[in-house]
FIFI-354000 format. One record per residue: x, y, z of N, C-alpha, C in turn; residue number from 1. Coordinates in nm, 3 decimals. Atoms other than C-alpha are relative to their C-alpha. Example, Ala and Ser with C-alpha at 12.3 -4.5 7.8 and 13.67 -1.06 7.14 Angstrom:
BEGIN
mivex nx 0.089; ny -0.119; nz 0.000; cax 1.230; cay -0.450; caz 0.780; cx 0.090; cy 0.120; cz 0.000; num 1
mivex nx -0.082; ny -0.119; nz -0.006; cax 1.367; cay -0.106; caz 0.714; cx -0.077; cy 0.109; cz 0.073; num 2
***
This chain:
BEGIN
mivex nx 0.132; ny 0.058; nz -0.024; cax 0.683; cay 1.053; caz -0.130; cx 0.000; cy -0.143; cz -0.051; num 1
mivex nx 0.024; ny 0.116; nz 0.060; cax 0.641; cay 0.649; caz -0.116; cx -0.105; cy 0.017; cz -0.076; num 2
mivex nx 0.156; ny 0.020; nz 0.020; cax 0.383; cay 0.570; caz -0.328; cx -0.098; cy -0.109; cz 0.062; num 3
mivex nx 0.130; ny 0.074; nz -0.083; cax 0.050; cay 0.418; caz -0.220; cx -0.034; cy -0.156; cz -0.050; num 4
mivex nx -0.038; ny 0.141; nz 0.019; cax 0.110; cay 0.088; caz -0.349; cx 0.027; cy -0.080; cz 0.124; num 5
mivex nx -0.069; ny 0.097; nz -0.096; cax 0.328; cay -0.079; caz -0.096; cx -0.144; cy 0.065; cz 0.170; num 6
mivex nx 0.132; ny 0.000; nz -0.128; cax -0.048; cay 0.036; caz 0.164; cx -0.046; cy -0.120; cz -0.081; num 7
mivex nx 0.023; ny 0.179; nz 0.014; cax -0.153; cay -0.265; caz -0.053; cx 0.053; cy -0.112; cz 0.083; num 8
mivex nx -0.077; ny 0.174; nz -0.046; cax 0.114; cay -0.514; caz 0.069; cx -0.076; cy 0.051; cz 0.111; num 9
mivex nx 0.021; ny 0.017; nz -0.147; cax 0.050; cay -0.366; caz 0.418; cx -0.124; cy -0.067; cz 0.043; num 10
mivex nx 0.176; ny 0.087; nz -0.007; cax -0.378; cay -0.455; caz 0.358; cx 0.032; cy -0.098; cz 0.002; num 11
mivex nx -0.002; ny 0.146; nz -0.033; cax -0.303; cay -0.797; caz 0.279; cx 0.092; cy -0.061; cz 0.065; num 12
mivex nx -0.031; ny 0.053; nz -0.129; cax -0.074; cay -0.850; caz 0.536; cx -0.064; cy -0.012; cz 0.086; num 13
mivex nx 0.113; ny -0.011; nz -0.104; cax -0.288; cay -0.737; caz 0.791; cx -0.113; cy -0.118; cz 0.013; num 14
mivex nx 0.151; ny 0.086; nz 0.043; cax -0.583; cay -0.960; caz 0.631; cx 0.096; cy -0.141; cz 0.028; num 15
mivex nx -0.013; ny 0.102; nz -0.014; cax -0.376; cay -1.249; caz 0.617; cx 0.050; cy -0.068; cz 0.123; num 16
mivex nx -0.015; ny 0.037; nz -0.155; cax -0.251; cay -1.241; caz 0.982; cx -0.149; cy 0.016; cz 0.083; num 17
mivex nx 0.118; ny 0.016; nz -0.079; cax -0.614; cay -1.165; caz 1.094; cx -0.085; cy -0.174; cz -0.033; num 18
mivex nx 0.027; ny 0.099; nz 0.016; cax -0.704; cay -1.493; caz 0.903; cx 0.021; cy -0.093; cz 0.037; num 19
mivex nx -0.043; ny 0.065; nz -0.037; cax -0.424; cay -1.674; caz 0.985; cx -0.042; cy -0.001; cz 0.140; num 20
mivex nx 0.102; ny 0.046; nz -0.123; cax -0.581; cay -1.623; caz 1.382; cx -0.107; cy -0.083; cz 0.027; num 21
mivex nx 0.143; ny 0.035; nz 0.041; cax -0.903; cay -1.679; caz 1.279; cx -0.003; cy -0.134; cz -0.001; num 22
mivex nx 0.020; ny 0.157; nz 0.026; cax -0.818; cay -2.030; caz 1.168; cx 0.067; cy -0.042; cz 0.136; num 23
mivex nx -0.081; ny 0.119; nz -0.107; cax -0.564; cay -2.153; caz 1.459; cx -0.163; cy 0.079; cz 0.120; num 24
mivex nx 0.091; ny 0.043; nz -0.133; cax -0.869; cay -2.012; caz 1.734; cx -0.093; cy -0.073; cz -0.048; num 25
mivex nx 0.161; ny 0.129; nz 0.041; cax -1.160; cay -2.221; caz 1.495; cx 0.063; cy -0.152; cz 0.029; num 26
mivex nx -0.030; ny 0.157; nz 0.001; cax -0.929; cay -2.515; caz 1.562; cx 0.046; cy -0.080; cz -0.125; num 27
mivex nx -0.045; ny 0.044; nz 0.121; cax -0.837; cay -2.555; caz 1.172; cx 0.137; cy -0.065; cz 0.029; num 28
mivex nx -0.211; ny 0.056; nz -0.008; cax -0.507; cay -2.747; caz 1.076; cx 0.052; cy 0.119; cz -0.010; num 29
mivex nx -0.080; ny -0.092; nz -0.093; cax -0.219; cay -2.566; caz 1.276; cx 0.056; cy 0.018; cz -0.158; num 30
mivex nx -0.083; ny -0.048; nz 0.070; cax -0.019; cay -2.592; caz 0.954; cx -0.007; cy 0.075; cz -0.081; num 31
mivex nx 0.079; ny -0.103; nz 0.061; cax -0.217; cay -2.419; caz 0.753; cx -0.060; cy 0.129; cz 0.040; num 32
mivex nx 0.015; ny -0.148; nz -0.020; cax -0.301; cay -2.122; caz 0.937; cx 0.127; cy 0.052; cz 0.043; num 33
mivex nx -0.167; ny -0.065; nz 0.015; cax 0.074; cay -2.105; caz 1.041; cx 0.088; cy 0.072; cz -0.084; num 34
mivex nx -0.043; ny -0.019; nz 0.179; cax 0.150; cay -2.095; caz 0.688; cx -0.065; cy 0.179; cz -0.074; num 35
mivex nx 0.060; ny -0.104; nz 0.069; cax -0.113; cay -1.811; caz 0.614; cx 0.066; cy 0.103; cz 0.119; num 36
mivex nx -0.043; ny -0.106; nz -0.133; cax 0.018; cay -1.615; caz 0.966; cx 0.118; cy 0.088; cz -0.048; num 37
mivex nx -0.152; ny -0.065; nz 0.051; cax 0.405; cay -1.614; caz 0.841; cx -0.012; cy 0.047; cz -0.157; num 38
mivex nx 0.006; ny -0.105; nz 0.113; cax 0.269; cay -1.531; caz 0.480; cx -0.031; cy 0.145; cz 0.007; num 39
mivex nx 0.053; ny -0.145; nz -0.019; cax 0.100; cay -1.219; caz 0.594; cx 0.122; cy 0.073; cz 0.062; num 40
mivex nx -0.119; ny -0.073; nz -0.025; cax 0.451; cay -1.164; caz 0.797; cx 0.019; cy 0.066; cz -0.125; num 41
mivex nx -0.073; ny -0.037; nz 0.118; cax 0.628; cay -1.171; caz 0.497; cx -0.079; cy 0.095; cz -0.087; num 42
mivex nx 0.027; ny -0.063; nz 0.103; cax 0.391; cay -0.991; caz 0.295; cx -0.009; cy 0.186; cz 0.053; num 43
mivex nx -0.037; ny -0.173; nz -0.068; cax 0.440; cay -0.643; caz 0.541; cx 0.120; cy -0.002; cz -0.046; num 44
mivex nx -0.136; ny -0.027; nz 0.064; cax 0.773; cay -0.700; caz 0.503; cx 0.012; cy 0.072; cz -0.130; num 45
mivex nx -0.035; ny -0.014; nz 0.150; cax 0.719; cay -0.665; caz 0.141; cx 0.002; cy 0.090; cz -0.037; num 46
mivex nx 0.006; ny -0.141; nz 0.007; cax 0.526; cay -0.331; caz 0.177; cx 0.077; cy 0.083; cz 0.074; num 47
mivex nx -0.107; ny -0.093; nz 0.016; cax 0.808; cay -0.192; caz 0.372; cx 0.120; cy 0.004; cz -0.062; num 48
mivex nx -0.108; ny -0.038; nz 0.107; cax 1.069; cay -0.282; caz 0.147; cx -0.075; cy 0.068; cz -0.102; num 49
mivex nx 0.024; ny -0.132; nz 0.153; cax 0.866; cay -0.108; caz -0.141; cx -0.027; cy 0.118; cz 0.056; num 50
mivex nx 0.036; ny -0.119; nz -0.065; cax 0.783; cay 0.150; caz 0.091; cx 0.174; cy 0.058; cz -0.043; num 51
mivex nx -0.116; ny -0.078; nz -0.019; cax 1.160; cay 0.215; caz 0.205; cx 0.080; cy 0.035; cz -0.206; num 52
mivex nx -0.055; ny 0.031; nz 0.147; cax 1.255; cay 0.131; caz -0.200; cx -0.020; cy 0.107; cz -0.111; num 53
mivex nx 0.044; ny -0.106; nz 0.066; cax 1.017; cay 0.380; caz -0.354; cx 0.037; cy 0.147; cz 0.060; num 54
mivex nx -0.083; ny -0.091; nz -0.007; cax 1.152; cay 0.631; caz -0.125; cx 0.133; cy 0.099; cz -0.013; num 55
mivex nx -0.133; ny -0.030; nz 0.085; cax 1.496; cay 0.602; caz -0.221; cx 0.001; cy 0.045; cz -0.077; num 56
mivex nx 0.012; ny -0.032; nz 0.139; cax 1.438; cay 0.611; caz -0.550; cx -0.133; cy 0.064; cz -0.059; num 57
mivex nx 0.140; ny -0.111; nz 0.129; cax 1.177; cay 0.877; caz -0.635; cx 0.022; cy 0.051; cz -0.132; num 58
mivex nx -0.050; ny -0.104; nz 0.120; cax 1.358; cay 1.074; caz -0.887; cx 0.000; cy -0.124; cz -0.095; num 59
mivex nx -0.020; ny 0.101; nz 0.112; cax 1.422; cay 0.734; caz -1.077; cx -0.167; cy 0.025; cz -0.067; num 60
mivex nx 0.127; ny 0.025; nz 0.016; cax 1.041; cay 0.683; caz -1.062; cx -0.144; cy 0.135; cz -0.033; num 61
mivex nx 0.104; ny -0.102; nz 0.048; cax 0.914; cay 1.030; caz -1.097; cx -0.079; cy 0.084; cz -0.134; num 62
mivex nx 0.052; ny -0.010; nz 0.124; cax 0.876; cay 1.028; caz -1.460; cx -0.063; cy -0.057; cz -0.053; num 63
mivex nx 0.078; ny 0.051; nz 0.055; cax 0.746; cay 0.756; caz -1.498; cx -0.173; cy -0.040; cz -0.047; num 64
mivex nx 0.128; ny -0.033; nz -0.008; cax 0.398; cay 0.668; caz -1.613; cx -0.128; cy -0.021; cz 0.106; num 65
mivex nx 0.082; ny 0.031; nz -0.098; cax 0.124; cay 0.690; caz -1.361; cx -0.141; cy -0.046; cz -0.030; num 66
mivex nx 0.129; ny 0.047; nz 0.050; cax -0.209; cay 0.507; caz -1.380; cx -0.055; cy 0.055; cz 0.058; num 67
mivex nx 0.094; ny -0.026; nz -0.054; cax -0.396; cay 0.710; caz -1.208; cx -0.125; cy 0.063; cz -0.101; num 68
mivex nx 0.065; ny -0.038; nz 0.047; cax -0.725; cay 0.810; caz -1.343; cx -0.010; cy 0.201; cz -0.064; num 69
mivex nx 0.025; ny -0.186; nz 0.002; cax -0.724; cay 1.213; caz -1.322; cx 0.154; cy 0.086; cz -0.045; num 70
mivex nx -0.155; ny -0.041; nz 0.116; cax -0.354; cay 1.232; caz -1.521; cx -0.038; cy 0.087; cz -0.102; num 71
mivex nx -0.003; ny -0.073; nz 0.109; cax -0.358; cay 1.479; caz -1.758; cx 0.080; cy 0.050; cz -0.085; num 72
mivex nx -0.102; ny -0.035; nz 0.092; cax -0.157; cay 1.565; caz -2.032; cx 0.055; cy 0.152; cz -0.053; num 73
mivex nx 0.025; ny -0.111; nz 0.023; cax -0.036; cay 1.922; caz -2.002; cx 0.162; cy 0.026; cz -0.053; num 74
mivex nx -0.152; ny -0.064; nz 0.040; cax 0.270; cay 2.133; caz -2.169; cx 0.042; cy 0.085; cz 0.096; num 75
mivex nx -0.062; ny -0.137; nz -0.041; cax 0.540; cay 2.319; caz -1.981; cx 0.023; cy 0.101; cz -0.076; num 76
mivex nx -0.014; ny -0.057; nz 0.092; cax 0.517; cay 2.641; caz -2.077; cx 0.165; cy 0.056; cz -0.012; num 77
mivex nx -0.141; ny -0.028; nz -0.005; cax 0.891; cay 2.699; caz -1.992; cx 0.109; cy -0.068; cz -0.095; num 78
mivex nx -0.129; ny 0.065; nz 0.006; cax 1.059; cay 2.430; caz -2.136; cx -0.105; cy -0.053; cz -0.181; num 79
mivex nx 0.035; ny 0.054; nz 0.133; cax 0.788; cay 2.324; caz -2.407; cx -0.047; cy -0.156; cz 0.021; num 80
mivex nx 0.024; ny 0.139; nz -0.033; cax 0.764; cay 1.967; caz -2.298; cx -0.147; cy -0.046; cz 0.064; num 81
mivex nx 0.153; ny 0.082; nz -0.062; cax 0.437; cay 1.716; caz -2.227; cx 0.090; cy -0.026; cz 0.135; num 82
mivex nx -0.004; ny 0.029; nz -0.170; cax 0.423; cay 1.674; caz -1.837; cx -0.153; cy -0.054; cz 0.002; num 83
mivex nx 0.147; ny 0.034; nz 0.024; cax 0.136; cay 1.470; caz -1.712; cx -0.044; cy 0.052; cz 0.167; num 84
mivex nx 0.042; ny -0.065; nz -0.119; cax -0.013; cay 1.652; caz -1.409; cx -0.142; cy -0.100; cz 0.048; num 85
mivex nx 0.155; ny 0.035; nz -0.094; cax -0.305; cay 1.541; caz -1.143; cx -0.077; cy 0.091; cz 0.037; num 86
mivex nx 0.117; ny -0.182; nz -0.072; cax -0.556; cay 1.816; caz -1.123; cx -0.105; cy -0.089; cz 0.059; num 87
mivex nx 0.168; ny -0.003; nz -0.162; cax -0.803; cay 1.610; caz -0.827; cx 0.047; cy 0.035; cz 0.101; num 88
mivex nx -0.066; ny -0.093; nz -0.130; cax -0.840; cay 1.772; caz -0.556; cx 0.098; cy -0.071; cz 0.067; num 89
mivex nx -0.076; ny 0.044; nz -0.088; cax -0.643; cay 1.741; caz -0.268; cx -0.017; cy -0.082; cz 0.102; num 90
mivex nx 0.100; ny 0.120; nz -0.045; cax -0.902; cay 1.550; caz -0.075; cx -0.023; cy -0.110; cz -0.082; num 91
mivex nx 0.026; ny 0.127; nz 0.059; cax -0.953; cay 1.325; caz -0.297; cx 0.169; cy -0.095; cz -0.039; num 92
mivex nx -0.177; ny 0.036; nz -0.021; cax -0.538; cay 1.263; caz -0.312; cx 0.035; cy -0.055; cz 0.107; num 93
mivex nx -0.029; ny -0.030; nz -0.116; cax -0.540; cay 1.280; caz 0.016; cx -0.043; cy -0.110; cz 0.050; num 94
mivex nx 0.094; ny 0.090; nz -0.052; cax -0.809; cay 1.023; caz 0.090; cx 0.091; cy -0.133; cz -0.031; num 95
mivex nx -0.082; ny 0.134; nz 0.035; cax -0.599; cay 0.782; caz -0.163; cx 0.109; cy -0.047; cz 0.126; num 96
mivex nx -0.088; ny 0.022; nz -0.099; cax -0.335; cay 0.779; caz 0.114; cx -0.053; cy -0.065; cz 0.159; num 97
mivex nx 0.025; ny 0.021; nz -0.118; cax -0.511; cay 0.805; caz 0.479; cx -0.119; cy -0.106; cz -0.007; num 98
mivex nx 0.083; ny 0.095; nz -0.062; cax -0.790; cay 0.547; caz 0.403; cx 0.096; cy -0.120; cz -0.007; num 99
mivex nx -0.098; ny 0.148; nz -0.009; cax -0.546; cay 0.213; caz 0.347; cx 0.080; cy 0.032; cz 0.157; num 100
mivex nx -0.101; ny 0.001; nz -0.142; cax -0.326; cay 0.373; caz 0.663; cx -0.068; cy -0.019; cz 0.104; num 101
mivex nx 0.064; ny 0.044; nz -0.144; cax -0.632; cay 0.393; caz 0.891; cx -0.059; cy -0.164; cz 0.010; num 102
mivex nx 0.071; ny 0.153; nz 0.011; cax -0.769; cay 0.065; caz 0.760; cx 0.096; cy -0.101; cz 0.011; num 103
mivex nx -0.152; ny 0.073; nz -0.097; cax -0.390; cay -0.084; caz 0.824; cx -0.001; cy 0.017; cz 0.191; num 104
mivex nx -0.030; ny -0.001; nz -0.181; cax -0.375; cay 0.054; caz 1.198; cx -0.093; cy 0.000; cz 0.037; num 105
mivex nx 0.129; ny 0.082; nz -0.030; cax -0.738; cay -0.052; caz 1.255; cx 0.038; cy -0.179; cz -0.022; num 106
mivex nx -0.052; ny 0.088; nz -0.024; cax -0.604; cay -0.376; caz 1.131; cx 0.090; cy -0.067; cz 0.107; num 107
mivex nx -0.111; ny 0.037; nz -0.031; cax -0.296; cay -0.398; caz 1.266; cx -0.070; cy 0.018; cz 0.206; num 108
mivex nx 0.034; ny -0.008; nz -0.150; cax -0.508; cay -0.280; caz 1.659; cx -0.065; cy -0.143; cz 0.021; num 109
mivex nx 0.094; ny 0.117; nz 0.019; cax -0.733; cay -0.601; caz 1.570; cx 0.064; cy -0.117; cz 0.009; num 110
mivex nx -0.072; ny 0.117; nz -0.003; cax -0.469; cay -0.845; caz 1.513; cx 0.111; cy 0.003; cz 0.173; num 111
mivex nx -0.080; ny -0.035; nz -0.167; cax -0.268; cay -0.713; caz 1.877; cx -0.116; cy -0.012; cz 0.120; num 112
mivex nx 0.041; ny -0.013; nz -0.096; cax -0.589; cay -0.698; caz 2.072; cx -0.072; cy -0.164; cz -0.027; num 113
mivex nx 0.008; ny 0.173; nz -0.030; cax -0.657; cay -1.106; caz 1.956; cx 0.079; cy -0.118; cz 0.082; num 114
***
């Protein structure tokens, strides 16, 4: 499982290629919305290298600490050890994921049908 991070880069890619439009149809300087167009490239790029990056390497990353709010600090009872578990639901897990993806490919239909 990537984590939901690299749906960040993808948001402000999206945002910054809808901007970068925005300015070259208002007629703004070309170089400057050029500039913001190929930043927003680059900044998808970015979220699929952390996408493909965090997939590789889960196991590296699966211990580490998570900020999420609803972490909890529970013991295995097998082994004895602190584990930090997520007891919210699954909707609300769930949501973290599919709202940035629909609000990316709502983006991403917005910037193809300009």
């Amino acid at each position: 499982m990537a984590r939901r991070d690299s749906w960040t880069w993808f948001l402000l890619g999206v945002a910054q290629l809808l901007i970068g439009e925005a300015l070259i149809e208002a007629n703004a300087d070309s170089i400057i919305a050029e500039l913001i167009t190929w930043s927003g490239t680059g900044t998808i790029a970015l979220g699929l290298y952390f996408l493909i990056f965090l997939a590789r390497h889960e196991g590296d990353f699966a211990d580490a600490y998570n900020k999420a709010e609803k972490l909890v600090m529970d013991t295995d009872p097998r082994t004895g050890e602190n584990i930090l578990v997520d007891n919210s639901p699954k909707m609300v897990r769930a949501a973290w994921y599919s709202i940035p993806a629909v609000m990316t490919f709502i983006g991403l239909l917005a910037w193809l049908a300009a």
